[in-house]
C-alpha positions in Angstrom: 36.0 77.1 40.6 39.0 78.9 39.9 39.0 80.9 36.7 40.7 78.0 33.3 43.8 79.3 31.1 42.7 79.0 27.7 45.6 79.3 26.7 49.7 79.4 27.1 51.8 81.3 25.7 55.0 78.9 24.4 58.7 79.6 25.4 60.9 78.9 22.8 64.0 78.8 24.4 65.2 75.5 25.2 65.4 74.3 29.0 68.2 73.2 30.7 67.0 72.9 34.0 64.2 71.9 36.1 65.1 74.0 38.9 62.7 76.8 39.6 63.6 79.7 42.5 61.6 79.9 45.3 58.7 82.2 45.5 58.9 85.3 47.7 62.6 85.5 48.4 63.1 88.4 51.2 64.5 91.3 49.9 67.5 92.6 52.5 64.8 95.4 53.7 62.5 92.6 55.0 65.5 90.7 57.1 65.6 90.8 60.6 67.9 93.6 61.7 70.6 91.1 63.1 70.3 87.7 61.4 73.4 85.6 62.1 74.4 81.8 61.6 76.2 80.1 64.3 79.0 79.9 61.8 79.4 83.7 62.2 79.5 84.4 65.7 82.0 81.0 65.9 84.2 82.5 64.0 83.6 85.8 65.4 84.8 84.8 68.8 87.5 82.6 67.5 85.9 79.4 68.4 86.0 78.5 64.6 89.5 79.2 62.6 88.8 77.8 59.1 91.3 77.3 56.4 92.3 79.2 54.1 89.3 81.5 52.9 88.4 81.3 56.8 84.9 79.5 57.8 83.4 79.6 54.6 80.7 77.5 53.1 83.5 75.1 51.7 85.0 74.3 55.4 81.7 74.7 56.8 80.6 71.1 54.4 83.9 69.9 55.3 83.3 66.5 57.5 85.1 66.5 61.2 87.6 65.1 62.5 89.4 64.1 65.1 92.3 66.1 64.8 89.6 69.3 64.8 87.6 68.4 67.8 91.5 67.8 69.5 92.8 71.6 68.5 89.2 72.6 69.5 89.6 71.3 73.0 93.0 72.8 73.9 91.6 76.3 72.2 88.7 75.8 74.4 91.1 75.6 77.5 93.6 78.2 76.4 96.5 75.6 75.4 96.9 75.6 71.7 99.8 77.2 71.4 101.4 75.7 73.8 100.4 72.7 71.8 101.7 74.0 69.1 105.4 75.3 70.0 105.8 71.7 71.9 109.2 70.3 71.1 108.7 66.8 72.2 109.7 63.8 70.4 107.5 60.9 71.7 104.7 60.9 69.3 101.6 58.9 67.8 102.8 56.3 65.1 100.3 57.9 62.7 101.5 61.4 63.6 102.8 61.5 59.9 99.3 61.8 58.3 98.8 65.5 59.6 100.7 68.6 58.4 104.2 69.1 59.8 102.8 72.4 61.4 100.3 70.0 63.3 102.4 67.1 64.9 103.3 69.3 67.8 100.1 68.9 68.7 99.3 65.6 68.5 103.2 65.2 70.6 101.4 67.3 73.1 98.4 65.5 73.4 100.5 61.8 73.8 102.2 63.5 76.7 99.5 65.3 78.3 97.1 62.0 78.7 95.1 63.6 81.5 93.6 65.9 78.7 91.5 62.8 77.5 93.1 62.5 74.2 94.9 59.1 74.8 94.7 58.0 71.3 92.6 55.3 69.0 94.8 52.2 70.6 97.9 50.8 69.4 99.6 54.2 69.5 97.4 55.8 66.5 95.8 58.7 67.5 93.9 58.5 64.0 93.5 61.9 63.4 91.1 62.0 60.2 88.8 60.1 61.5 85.1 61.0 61.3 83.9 62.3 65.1 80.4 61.8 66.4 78.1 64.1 68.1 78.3 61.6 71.7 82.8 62.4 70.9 82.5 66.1 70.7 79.8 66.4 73.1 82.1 64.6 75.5 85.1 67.0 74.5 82.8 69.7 75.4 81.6 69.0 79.4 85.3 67.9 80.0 86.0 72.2 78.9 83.1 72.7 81.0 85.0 70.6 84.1 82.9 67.6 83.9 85.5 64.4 84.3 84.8 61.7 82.0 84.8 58.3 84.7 84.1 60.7 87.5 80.8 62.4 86.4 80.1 60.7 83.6 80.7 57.8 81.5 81.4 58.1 77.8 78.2 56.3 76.9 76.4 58.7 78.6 77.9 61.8 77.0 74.9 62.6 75.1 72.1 62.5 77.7 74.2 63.8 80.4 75.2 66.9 77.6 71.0 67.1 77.2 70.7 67.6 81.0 73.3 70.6 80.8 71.2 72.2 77.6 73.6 70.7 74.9 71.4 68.7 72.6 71.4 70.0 69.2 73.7 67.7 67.4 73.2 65.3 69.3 72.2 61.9 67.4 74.7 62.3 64.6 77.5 59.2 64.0 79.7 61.6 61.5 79.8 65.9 61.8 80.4 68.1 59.8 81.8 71.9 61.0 78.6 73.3 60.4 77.5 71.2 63.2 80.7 72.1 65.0 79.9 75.7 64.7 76.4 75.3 66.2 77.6 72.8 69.2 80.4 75.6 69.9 77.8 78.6 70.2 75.3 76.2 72.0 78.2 75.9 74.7 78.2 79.6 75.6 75.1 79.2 77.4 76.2 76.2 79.3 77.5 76.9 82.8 80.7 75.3 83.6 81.0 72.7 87.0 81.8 75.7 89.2 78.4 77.2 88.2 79.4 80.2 85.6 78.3 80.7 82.6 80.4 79.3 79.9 80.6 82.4 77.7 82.2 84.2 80.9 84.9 81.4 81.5 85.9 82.0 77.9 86.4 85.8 77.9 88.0 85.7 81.5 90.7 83.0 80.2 91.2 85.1 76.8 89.8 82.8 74.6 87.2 84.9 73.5 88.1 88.7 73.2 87.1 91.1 76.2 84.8 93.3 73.8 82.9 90.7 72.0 79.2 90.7 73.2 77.1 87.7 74.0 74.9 86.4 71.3 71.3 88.5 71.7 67.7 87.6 70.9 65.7 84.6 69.6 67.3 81.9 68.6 66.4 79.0 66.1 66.1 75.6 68.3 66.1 72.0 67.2 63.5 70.1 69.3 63.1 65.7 68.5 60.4 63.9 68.2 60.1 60.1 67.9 57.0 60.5 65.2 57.9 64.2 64.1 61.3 64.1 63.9 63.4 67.5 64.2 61.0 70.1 64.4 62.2 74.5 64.8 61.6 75.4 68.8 62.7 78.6 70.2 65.6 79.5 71.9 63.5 77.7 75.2 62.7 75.0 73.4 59.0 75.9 72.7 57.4 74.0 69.1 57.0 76.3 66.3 54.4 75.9 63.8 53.7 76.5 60.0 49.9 77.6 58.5 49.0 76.4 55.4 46.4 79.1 55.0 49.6 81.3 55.0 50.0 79.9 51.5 47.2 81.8 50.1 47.5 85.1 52.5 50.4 85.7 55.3 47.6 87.6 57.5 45.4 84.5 57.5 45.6 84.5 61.0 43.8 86.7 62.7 41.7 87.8 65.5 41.3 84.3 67.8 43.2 82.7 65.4 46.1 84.5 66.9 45.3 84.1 70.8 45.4 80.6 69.8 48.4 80.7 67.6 50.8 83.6 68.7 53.6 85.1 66.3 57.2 84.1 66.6 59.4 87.7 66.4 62.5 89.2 67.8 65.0 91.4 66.1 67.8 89.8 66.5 67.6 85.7 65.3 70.8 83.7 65.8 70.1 80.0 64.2 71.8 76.9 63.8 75.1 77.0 61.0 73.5 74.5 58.8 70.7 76.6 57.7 70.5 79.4 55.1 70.1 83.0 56.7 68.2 84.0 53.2 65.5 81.8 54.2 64.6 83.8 57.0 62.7 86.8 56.6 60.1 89.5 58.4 56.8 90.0 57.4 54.5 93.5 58.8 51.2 92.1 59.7 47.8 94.2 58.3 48.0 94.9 62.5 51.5 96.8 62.1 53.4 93.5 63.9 56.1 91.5 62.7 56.3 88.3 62.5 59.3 86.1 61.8 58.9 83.8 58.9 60.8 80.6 57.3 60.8 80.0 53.7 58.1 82.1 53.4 55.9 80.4 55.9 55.3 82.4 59.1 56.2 81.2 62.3 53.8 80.6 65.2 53.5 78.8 69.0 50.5 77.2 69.6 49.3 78.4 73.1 48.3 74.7 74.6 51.8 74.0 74.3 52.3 74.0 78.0 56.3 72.9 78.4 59.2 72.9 76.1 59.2 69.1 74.2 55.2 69.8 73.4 54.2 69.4 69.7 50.2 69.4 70.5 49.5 71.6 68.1 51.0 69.6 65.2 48.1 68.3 62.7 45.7 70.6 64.6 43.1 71.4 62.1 44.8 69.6 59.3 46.2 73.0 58.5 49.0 73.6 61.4 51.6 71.8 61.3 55.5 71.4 62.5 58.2 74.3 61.3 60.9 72.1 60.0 63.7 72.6 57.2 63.6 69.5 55.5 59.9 69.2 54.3 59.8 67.2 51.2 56.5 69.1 50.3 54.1 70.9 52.2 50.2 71.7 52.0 48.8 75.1 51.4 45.2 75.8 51.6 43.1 77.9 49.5 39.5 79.3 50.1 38.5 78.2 46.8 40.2 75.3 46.1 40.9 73.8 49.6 44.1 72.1 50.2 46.9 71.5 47.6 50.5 70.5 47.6 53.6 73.0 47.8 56.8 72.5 47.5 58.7 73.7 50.9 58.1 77.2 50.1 54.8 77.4 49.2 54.9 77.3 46.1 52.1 75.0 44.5 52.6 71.8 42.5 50.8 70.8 40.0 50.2 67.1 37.7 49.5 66.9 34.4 46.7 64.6 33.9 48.5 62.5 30.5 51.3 60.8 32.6 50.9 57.6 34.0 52.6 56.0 37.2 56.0 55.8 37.3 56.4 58.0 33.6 56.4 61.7 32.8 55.3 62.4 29.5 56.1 65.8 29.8 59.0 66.8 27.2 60.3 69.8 25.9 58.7 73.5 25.4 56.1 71.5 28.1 58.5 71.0 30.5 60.1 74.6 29.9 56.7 75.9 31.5 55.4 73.4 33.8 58.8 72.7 35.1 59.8 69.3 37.6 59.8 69.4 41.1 62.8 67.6 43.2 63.6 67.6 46.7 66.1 66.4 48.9 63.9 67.1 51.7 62.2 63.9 53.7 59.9 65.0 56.3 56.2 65.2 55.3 53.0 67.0 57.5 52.1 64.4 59.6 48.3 64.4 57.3 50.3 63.1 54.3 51.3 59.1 54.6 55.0 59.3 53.9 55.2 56.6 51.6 52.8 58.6 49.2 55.7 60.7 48.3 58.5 59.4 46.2 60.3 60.1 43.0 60.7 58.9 39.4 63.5 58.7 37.3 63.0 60.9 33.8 63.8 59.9 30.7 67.2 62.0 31.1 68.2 60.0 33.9 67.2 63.1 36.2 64.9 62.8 39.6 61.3 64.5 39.5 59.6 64.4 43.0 56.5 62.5 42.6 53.3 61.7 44.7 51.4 58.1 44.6 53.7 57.7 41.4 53.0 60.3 39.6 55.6 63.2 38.9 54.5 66.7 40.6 55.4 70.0 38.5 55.2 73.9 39.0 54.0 76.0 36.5 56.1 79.2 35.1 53.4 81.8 35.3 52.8 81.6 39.2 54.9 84.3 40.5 53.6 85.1 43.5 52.9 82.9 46.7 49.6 81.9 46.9 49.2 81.9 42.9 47.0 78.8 41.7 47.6 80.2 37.3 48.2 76.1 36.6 45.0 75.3 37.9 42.9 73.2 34.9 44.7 74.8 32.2 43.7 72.8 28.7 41.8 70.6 31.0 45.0 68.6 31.9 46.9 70.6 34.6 45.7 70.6 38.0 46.7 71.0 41.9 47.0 68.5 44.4 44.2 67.8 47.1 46.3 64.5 48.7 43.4 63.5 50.4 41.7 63.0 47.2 44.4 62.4 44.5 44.6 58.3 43.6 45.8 58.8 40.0 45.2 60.2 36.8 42.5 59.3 33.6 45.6 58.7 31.5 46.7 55.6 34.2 46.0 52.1 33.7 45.0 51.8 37.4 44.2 55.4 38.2 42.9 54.3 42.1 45.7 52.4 43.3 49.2 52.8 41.1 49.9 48.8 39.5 53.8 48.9 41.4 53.9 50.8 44.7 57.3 52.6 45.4 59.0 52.6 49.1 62.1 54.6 50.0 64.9 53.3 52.2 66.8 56.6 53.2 70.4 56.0 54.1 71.2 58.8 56.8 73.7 59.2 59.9 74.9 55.5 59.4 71.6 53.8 59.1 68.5 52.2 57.4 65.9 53.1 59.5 65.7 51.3 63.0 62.3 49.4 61.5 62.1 46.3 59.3 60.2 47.9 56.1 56.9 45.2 55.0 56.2 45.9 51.3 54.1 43.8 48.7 55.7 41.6 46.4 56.5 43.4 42.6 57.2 46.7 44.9 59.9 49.1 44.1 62.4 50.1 46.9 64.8 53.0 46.1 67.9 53.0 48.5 68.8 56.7 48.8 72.1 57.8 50.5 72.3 61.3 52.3 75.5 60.7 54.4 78.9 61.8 53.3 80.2 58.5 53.5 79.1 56.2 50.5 76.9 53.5 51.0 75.7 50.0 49.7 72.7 47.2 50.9 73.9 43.9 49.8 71.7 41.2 50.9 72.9 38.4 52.5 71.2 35.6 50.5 72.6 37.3 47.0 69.5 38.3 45.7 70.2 42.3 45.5 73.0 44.2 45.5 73.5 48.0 45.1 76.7 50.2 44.2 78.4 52.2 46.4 76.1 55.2 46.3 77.6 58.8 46.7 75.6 61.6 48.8 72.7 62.6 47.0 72.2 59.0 44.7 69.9 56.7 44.4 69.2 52.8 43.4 65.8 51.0 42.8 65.7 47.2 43.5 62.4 45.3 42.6 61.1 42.8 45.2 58.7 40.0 43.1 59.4 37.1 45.5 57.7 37.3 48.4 60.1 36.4 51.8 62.3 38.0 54.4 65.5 39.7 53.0 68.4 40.8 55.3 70.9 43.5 53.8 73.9 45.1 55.2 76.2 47.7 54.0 79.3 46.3 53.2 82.0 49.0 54.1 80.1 49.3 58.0 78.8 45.8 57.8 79.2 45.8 61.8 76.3 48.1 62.7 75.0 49.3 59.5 71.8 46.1 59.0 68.4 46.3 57.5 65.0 44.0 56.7 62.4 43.7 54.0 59.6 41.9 54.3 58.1 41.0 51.0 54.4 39.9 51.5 
């Protein structure tokens, strides 16, 4: 058994926060020796512009529009400023909701229709409208010479972009200019219709200056998979893996482990705009390697992955699973105390064995050292039933991430990663084996929680392509992550939910058992859903 605190020392100071820093961020001598973000070499080569401050983090949240993907193209092909010194008259109707400095270029576009910008209909050109990944995607080939009607179809802009190594956004209703970024910088390794490489075309045609190099190294992939979801591949689109043993020791691997399981390293990374560069880091093995590691988790392949597409290796074990970035929690394993949840950096959680389901009872100088967990992430290791993991709503209104009900906590005095200091302190506080966890003494119903919590995530325009079945008295919490707010009205009346804001959430009780169908109201046209109460 792990060795009990006795005691804890008190803060006194009061908390304002239940945000707790990740364990084991890398210092700027453990980085990789060249670490960039596709937002950096975009704007680099001058694919990217900006506003303002440039192609900073607040551009880079900014969502996409029509208009940008339209300047994007004719920069692509070397005609912006033609565009934007054109004198003509004939314009879109709408042409008045852009900048003055900007309607040249939509007068270009009206009179240059064979550069596939024909407009919305009705003489609009709509120019802030939201673009999709299957829009700039097709934007993209037709810079690369592929005809749209002639090669390919507009409906098929996304696989026929897959088949030419473009696949990275692809999926997505609304952008944003992160993902612009990464699509851009995924293009230079296209080749164009005439067979040369992209990145060439670009520098030969001026677009891209005659000194800048070609992006070098390893880069940070996104592979999709219909159970998995998006998992991290390398820049060939091999699976890369987490170890939960890694928790407790980043050398865990060792020996056969490692013929098995090679290490992910180069020293140059270049990864996809919408992730954080500080999260990536290099470790020196006890063997003198480096390894290239991911919120503090080490990166690995897993040998019997035999083609890019392969996840094999993913529950292998029940300690290998996946490298994603959106891990709602994750499992680390301990040689004393076996497996225990982490949040998405390994840090472990902890619950306190006097709350009950649905209800912390964790207040004040407790909460200042055993402080709550929240996520934004959604993906779970595939070991882990996803519904197990939801959140409750404290008594200040704030979210705490929680697991078969019950709220999940860190504690202040583990410092390092792999530190287990909450475990049984006063006989209350404990890690989380979720094989094993079905409540706590303090519960009414410690086995099986009396109302059972489902989540409904609201993300790239939809509800989930699936009808969800739940048990009548069951909790569903509607949960938007789009940038676009969202509502589920049901069509009988019997629930309705604001318009919810990235980030917010709304719980609607289900006691009636029967089939309810919900829309959202503002995209009523494609945005449906079904609950089955039982």
């Amino acid at each position: 058994m792990l060795t009990r605190f006795k005691k804890l020392f008190l803060i006194t100071a009061m908390c304002t926060t239940v945000i707790v820093a990740p364990l084991g961020t890398a210092s700027a001598e453990d980085s990789p020796s060249t670490i960039k973000s596709d937002a950096d070499t975009a704007a680099e080569l001058g694919l990217l512009i900006g506003e303002g401050n440039g192609v900073n983090a607040a551009y880079l949240g900014k969502s996409s529009t029509r208009l940008q993907a339209a300047i994007i193209s004719l920069r692509l092909n070397g005609k912006l400023n033609e565009a934007l010194a054109f004198t003509g008259n004939n314009n879109f109707s709408d042409a008045d909701q852009v900048g003055k400095a900007n309607q040249p270029v939509l007068a270009y576009l009206k009179s240059n229709p064979e550069l596939g910008w024909q407009g919305a209909g009705n003489n609009r050109f709509d120019p802030s409208a939201a673009i999709s990944s299957q829009q700039f995607y097709k934007v993209i080939l037709e810079n690369l010479g592929y005809k749209t009607g002639a090669d390919f179809t507009y409906q098929q802009s996304e696989t026929y972009a897959a088949s030419h190594g473009l696949k990275e956004i692809a999926g997505m209703s609304s952008l944003q200019n992160t993902h612009l970024a990464t699509a851009l910088v995924e293009a230079l390794s296209a080749h164009t219709k005439n067979g040369k490489p992209f990145f060439d075309t670009l520098q030969a045609s001026g677009v891209i200056a005659s000194g800048s190099a070609w992006p070098q190294g390893e880069r940070i992939g996104i592979g999709q998979d219909d159970k998995l979801g998006k998992y991290f591949t390398d820049k060939n689109g091999r699976a890369l893996y987490f170890f939960t043993k890694d928790a407790e020791d980043v050398n865990s691997c060792q020996g056969d482990c490692l013929k098995n399981w090679p290490i992910y390293y180069d020293a140059n990374l270049q990864i996809p705009a919408w992730l954080n560069k500080a999260d990536f880091a290099v470790i020196t093995r006890t063997d003198g390697t480096k390894q290239l590691t991911y919120k503090n988790w080490p990166l690995y392949y897993f040998v019997k992955d035999s083609k890019p597409g392969d996840v094999t290796g993913e529950g292998v074990g029940g300690v290998w699973f996946a490298a994603k970035s959106d891990y709602a929690i994750m499992l680390g394993t301990s040689k004393e105390a076996g497996n225990y949840l982490t949040d998405d950096y390994g840090r472990a959680l902890y619950y306190f064995d006097k709350d009950t389901s649905g209800k912390s009872v964790c207040e004040g100088n407790c909460l200042v050292n055993w402080p709550a967990y929240s996520t934004s992430g959604v993906s779970v290791p595939s070991t882990i039933k996803g519904s197990d993991i939801g959140t409750i709503t404290r008594s200040d209104g704030s979210k705490q991430a929680s697991i078969k009900g019950f709220p999940l906590y860190y504690f202040i005095n583990d410092k390092a990663q792999g530190d287990l200091n909450g475990q049984g302190v006063n006989d209350v506080w404990y890690i989380v084996d979720p094989a094993k966890f079905n409540g706590t003494t303090a519960s009414t119903t410690p086995a099986e929680p009396t109302i059972k919590t489902y989540n409904i995530d609201i993300k790239e325009y939809s509800f989930g392509t699936e009808a969800l079945t739940i048990e009548a008295g069951s909790k569903v919490i509607f949960t938007n992550y789009d940038e676009m707010k969202h509502n589920a009205v049901a069509l009988d009346g019997s629930f309705s939910t604001p318009l919810l804001a990235k980030g917010e959430s709304y719980t609607v009780t289900f006691d009636k058992p029967g089939t309810y169908n919900y829309l959202c109201e503002p995209h009523m046209s494609f945005m449906t859903g079904q609950i089955i109460v039982k």
